[in-house]
C-alpha positions in Angstrom: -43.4 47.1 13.6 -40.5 49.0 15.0 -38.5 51.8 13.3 -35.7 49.7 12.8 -37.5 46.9 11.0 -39.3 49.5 8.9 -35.8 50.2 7.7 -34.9 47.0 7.1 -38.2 46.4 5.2 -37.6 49.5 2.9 -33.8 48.2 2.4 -34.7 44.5 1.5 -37.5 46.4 -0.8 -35.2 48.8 -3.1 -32.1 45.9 -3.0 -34.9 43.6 -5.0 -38.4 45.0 -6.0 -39.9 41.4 -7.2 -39.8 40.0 -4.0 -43.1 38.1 -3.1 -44.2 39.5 0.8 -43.6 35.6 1.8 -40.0 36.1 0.7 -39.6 39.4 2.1 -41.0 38.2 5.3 -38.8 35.3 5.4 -35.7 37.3 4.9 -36.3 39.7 7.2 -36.5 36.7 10.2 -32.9 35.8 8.5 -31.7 39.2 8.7 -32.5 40.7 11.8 -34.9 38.1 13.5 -38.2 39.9 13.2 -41.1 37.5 13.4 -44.0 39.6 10.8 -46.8 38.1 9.1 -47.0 38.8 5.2 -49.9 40.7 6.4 -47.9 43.3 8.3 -45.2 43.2 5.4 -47.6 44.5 2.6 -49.8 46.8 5.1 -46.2 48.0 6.0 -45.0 48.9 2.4 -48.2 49.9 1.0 -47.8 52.5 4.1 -44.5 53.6 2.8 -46.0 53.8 -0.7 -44.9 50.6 -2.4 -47.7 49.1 -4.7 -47.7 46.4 -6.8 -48.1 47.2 -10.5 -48.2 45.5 -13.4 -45.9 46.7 -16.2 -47.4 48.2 -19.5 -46.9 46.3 -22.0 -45.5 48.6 -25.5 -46.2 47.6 -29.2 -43.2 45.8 -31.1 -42.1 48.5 -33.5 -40.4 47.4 -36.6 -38.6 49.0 -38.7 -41.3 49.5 -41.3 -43.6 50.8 -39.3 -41.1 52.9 -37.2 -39.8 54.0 -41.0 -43.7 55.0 -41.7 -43.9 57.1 -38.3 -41.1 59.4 -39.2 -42.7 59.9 -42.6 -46.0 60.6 -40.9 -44.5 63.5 -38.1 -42.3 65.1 -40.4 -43.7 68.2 -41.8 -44.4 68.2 -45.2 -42.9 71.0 -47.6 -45.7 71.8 -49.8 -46.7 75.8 -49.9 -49.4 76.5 -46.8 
């Protein structure tokens, strides 16, 4: 892959991260008429250090228990 469609790979990346590397692929034969494989797209970004990664999911939090936290972590003022 050229310098030039390295660019444009890293620009379509960071303008939309959940692209699928079908997608991606597609829009850069749109964009600048580069004919890559999905292949060469994701050996391409995982090269420039773009992995794929879930996100973690967090606990819900409700007040309650957020209200039972605070109580928890806040020192207590009994003589030590």
């Amino acid at each position: 892959m050229t310098e030039r469609g390295q660019h444009m790979l890293k620009h379509t990346v960071h303008r939309s991260r959940q692209l699928s590397t079908v997608s991606i692929a597609k829009d850069l034969q749109t964009s600048c008429g580069l004919q890559v494989s999905t292949t060469t797209v994701r050996r391409e970004l995982h090269g420039m250090g773009f992995n794929g990664r879930a996100a973690a999911s967090k606990p819900y939090i409700t007040k309650r228990n957020a209200k039972g936290q605070m109580q928890w972590c806040k020192p207590t003022t009994t003589g030590l």
